[in-house]
C-alpha positions in Angstrom: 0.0 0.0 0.0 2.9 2.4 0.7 4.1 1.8 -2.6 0.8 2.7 -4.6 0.8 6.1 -2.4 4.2 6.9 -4.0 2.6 6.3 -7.0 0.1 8.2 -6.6 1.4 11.2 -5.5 3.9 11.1 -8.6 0.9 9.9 -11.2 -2.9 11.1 -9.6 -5.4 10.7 -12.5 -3.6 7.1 -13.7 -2.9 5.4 -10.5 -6.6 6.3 -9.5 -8.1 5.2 -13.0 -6.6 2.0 -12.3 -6.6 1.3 -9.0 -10.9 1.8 -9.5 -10.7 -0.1 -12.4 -8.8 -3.0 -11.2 -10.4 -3.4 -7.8 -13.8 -3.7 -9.8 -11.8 -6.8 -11.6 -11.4 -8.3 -8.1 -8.3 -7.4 -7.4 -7.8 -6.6 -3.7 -6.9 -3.2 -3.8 -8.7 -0.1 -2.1 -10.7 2.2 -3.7 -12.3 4.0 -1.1 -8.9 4.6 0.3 -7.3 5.8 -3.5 -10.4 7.8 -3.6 -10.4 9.4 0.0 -6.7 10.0 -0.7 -7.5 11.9 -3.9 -10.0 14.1 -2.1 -7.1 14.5 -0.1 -5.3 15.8 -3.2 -7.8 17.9 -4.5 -8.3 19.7 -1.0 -4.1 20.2 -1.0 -4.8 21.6 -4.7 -2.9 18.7 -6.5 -5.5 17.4 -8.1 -9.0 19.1 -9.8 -12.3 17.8 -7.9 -14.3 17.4 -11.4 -11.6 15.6 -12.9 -11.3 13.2 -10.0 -15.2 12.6 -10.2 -14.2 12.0 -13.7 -11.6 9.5 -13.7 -13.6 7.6 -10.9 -16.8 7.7 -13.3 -14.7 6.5 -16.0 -12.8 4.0 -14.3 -15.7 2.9 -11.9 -17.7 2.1 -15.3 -15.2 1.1 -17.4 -14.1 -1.6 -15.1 -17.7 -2.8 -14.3 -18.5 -2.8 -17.7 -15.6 -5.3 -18.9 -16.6 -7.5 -16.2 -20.2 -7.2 -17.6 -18.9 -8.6 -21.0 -16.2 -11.2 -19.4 -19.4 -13.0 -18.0 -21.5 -12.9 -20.6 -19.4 -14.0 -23.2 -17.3 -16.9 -20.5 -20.7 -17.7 -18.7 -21.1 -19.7 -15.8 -18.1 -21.9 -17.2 -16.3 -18.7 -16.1 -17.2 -19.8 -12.4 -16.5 -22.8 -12.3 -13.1 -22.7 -13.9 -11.3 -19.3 -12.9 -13.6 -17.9 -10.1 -11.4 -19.1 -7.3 -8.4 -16.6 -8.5 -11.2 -13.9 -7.8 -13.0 -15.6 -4.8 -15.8 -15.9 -6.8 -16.9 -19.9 -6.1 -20.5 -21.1 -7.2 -21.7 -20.9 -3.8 -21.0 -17.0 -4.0 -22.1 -16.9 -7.1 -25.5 -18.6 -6.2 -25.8 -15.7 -3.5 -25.4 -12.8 -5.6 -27.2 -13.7 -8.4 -29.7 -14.5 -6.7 -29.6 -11.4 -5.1 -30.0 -9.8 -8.4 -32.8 -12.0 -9.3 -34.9 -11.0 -6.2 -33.7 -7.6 -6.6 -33.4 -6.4 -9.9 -31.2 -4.1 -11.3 -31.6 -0.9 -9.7 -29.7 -2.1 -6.4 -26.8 -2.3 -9.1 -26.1 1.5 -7.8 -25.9 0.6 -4.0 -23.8 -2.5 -4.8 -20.1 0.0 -4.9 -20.9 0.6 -1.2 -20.7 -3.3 -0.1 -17.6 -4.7 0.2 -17.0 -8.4 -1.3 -20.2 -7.7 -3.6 -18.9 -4.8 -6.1 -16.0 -7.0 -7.1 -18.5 -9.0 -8.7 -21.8 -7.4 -10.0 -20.5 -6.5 -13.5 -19.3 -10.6 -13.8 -22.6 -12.1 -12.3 -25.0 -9.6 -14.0 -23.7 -10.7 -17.3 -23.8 -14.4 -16.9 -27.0 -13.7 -15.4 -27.8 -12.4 -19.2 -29.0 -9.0 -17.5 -29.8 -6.8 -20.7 -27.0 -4.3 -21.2 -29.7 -1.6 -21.0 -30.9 -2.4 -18.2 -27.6 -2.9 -16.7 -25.8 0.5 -18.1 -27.7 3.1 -16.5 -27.7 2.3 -12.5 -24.3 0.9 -12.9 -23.0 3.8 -14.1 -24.7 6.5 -11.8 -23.9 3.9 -8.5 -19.8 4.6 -10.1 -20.6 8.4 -9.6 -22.4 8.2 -6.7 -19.4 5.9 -4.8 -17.1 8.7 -6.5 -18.9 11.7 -5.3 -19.0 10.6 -1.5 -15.4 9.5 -0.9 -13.7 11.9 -3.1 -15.7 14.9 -1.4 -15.2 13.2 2.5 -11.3 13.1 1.6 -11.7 17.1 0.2 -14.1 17.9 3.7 -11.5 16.3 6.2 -8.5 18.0 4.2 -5.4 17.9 6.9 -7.4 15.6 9.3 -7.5 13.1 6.2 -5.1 10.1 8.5 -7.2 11.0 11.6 -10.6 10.0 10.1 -9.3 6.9 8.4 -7.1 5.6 11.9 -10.5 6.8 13.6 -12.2 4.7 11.3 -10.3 1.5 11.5 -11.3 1.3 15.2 -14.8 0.8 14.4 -14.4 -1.4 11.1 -15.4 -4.5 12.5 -18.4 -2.9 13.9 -19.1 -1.8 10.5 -18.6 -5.1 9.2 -20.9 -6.7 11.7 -23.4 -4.0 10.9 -23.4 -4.7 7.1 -23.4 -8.4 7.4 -26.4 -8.0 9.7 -28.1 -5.6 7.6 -27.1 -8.3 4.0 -28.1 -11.1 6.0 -31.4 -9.2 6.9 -32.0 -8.1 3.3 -31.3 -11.7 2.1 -33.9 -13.3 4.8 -36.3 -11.2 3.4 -36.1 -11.7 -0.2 -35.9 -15.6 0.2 -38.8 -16.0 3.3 -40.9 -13.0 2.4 -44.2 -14.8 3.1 -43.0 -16.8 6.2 -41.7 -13.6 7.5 -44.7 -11.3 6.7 -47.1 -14.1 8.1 -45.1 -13.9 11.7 -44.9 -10.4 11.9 -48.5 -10.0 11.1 -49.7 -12.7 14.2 -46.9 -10.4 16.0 -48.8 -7.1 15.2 -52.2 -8.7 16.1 -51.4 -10.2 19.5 -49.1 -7.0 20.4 -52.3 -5.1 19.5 -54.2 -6.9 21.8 -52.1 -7.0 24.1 -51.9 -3.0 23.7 -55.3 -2.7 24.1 -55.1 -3.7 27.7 -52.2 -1.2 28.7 -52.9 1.8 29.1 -51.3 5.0 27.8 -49.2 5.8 31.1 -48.2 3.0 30.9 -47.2 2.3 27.5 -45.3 6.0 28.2 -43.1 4.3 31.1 -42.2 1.5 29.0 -41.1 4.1 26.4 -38.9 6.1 29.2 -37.7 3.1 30.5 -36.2 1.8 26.9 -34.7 5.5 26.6 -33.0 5.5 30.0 -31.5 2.2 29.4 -30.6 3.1 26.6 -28.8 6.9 27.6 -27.1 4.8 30.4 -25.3 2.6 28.2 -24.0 5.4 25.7 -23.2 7.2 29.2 -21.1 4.3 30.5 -19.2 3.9 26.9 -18.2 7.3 27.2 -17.0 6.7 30.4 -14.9 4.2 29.3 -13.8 6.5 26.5 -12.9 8.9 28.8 -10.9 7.0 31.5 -8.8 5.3 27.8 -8.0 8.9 26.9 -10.0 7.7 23.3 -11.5 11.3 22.8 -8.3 12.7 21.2 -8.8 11.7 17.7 -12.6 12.6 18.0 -11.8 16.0 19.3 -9.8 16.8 16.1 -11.6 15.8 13.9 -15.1 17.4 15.6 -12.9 20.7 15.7 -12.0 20.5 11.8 -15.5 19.9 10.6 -16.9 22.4 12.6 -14.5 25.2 11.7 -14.0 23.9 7.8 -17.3 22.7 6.9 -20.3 23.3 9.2 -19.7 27.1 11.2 -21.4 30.0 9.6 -22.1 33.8 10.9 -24.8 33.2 11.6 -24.8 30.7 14.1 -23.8 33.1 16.4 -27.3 33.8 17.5 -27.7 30.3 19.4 -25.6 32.4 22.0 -28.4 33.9 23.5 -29.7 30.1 24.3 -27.0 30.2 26.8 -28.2 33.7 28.7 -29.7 33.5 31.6 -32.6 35.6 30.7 -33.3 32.2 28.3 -33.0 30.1 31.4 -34.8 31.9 33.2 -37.5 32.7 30.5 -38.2 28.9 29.2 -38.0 27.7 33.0 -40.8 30.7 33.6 -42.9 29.4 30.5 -42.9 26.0 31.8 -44.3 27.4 35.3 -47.0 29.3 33.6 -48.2 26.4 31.5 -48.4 23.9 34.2 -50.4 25.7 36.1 -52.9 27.0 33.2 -53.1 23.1 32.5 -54.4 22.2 35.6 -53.0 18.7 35.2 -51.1 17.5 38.5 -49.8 20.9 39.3 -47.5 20.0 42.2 -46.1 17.0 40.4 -44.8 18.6 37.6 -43.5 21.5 39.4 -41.5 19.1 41.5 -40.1 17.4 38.5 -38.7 20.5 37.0 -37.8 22.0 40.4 -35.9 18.4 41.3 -34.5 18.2 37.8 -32.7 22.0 37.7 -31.8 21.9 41.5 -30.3 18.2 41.4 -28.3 19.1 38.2 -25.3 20.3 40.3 -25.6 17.9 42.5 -25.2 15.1 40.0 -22.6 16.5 38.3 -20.4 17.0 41.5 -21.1 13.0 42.0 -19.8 12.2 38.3 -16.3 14.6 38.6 -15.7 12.8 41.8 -16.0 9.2 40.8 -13.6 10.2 37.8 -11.4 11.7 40.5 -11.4 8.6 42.6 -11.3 6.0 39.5 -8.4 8.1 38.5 -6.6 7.7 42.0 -6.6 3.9 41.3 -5.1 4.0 38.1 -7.6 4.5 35.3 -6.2 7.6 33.6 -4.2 8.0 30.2 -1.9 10.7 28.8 -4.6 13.2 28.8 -8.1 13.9 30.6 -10.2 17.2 30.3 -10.8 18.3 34.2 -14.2 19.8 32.6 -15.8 16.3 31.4 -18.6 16.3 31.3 -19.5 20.2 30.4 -21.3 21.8 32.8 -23.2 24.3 30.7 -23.6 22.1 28.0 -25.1 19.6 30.7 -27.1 22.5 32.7 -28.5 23.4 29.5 -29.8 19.8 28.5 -31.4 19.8 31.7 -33.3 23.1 31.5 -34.7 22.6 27.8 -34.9 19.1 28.0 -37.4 19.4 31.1 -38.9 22.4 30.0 -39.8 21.0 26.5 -40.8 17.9 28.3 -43.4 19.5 30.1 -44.9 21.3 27.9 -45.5 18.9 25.6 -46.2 16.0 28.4 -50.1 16.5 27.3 -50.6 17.9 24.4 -52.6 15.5 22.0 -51.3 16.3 18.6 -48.4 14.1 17.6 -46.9 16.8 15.8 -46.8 19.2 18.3 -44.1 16.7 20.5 -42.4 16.3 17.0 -42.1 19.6 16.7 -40.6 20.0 19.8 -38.0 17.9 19.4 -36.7 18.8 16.6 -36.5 22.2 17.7 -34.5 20.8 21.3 -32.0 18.9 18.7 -31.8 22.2 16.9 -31.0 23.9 19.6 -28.5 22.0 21.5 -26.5 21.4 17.9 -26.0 25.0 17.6 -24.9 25.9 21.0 -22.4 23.0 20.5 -21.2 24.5 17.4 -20.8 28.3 18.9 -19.0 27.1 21.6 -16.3 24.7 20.0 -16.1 27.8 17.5 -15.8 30.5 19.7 -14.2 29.4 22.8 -12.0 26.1 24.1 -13.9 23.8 25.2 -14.0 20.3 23.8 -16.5 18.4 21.7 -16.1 15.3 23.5 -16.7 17.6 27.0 -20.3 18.8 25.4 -20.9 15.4 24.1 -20.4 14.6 27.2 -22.7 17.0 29.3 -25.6 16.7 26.7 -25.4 12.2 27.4 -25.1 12.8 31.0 -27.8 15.5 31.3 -30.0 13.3 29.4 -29.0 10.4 31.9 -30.5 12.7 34.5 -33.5 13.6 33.3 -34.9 11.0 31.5 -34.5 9.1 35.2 -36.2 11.7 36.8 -39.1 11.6 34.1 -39.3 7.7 34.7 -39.4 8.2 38.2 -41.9 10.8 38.4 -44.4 9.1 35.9 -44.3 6.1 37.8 -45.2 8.3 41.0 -47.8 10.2 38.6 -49.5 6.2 37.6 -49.0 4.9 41.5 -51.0 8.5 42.5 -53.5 8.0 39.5 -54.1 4.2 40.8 -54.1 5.2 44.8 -57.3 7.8 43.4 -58.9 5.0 41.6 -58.3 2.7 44.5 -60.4 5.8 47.1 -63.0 6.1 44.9 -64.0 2.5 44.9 -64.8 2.9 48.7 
């Protein structure tokens, strides 16, 4: 591999034509990493971004294209006599063309993006006698498309090119897993449509049944209690993150993107979502709502009272078990003394309660979806103002938005399951 990067820096355009062309011939060479590299290129000004889109169109379809042809005119003879050189057996042969059979030739554009299955489209969609026609057009577009999104990540990431791909590498055989999952799903689907359409519809009907007996509280609490397990578990990985000193590489490339690709002007105004005349206001808004509600007045006020006052609290308990995991050894070459943020994790808190409440009854879906959106919205742009404008680290706001959420979403589930215990005490009164 070392080799083909002195190559390419001394030859772009060719050792890019053929490194495309020949991986889509089976060879085992990379061609998101020749692409990457050459957005790499163009970002360093060595290389023109159209004319790499070009030479990976060109490449991308001239190699598929050959391969088209080699199988139509060797047919399955092909297989059986040469397709170990390529790892191309009949069993994988059987797999992928029936994968085009089930699928038809439009997933020809997708197939760049799956390793171990663009090496061999253009061979099995010609023996598979696929009519050139029908085989041209998505081939060719799924060659730009793979073109366009690794030549333009390598221009994005410029100088933090290496980070991203030794970033990257860590979670490869997640990635693998995911894809082979997600294949293996795709596969199971084509092959046992009616089998599997038949058990998911009994599913549906006895979970509907079932449904019909829960009632919405409920159904609410099983919701919150998915969510909390589910913040608690990103919460302990960054944890683990943190006390590995893993953040580094996360950090750099965060910073990059935001400053390269994602800051603008006028982003600046998310600033005033950080003033305490916003705190104050939304926290004052929530007040005056619940009690024009009506709805369990002194219930919701102590949630958000509990919520805000417990914040610090909380976050005092986290920076001391670091402290005291760190006293027995778990530290690396660098920690942040201010992980997990504490505005970013006061301000998760605040909205995320606030919003919570307001929306807690409201009977139009869209309202709640709404609301969200505009949370996310939020707390993305005062991340971005304040890795922008002042020093604090992505991973630190990660990590005070995950650990605010941890916080709240346990004080929701607690404090519905108070409101259904209260709800079924009344019930319980009013029998006697």
């Amino acid at each position: 591999m070392s080799y083909l990067i002195h190559l390419f820096e001394q030859h772009s355009y060719l050792i890019l034509f053929l490194g495309i062309f020949l991986e889509l011939m089976a060879l085992p060479i990379s061609g998101e990493f020749l692409m990457s590299y050459a957005g790499y290129f163009v970002y360093q000004g060595k290389m023109n971004y159209i004319l790499a889109l070009l030479t990976v169109f060109l490449s991308g379809g001239a190699g598929i294209t050959v391969t088209y042809w080699i199988g139509k005119a060797g047919g399955y003879k092909l297989i059986e006599k040469y397709g170990k050189y390529i790892h191309l057996g009949p069993e994988r042969y059987k797999k992928v063309s029936s994968w085009f059979e089930h699928s038809g030739s439009k997933l020809l554009v997708f197939a760049y993006f799956i390793p171990g299955i663009r090496h061999f489209t253009g061979y099995v969609s010609g023996i598979s006698r696929i009519p050139f026609r029908k085989f041209i057009i998505p081939a060719y577009a799924g060659a730009f498309l793979w073109g366009v999104c690794f030549i333009t990540l390598g221009k994005v990431l410029g100088p933090e090119w290496k980070v991203f791909h030794e970033a990257a590498s860590k979670y490869f055989v997640i990635f693998i897993i995911v894809i082979v999952v997600l294949v293996t799903g795709f596969f199971a689907y084509r092959f046992f449509k009616i089998q599997i359409e038949y058990f998911f519809t009994n599913l549906l009907k006895r979970l509907m049944e079932r449904l019909k007996t829960i009632r919405a509280t409920e159904l609410f609490l099983i919701f919150l209690t998915f969510v909390l397990i589910g913040m608690v578990s990103l919460m302990l990985g960054l944890a683990q993150d943190y006390l590995d000193d893993e953040f580094s590489k996360f950090n750099e490339l965060a910073e990059y993107m935001v400053e390269s690709v994602v800051y603008t002007d006028w982003m600046k105004g998310f600033v005033v979502f950080q003033s305490p005349i916003s705190l104050v206001s939304i926290i004052a808004i929530t007040m005056i709502w619940i009690w024009s509600n009506g709805r369990n007045r002194f219930l919701e006020y102590l949630l958000l009272g509990v919520s805000t006052a417990g914040a610090k609290p909380f976050h005092d308990l986290i920076s001391k078990t670091f402290t005291y995991l760190q006293s027995f050894g778990f530290f690396g070459k660098f920690h942040s003394a201010d992980f997990p943020d504490m505005n970013a994790f006061i301000m998760f808190i605040i909205y995320g309660t606030s919003f919570f409440l307001l929306v807690r009854h409201s009977k139009k879906s869209y309202t709640a979806i709404f609301t969200s959106l505009l949370f996310l919205l939020i707390l993305a742009g005062i991340a971005i103002v304040k890795i922008e404008s002042t020093s604090t680290l992505p991973s630190d706001i990660m990590g005070g938005y995950v650990y605010g959420g941890v916080w709240i979403f346990f004080n929701f589930l607690l404090f519905e399951m108070l409101r259904l215990v209260l709800e079924k005490y009344k019930e319980r009164m009013g029998e006697y």
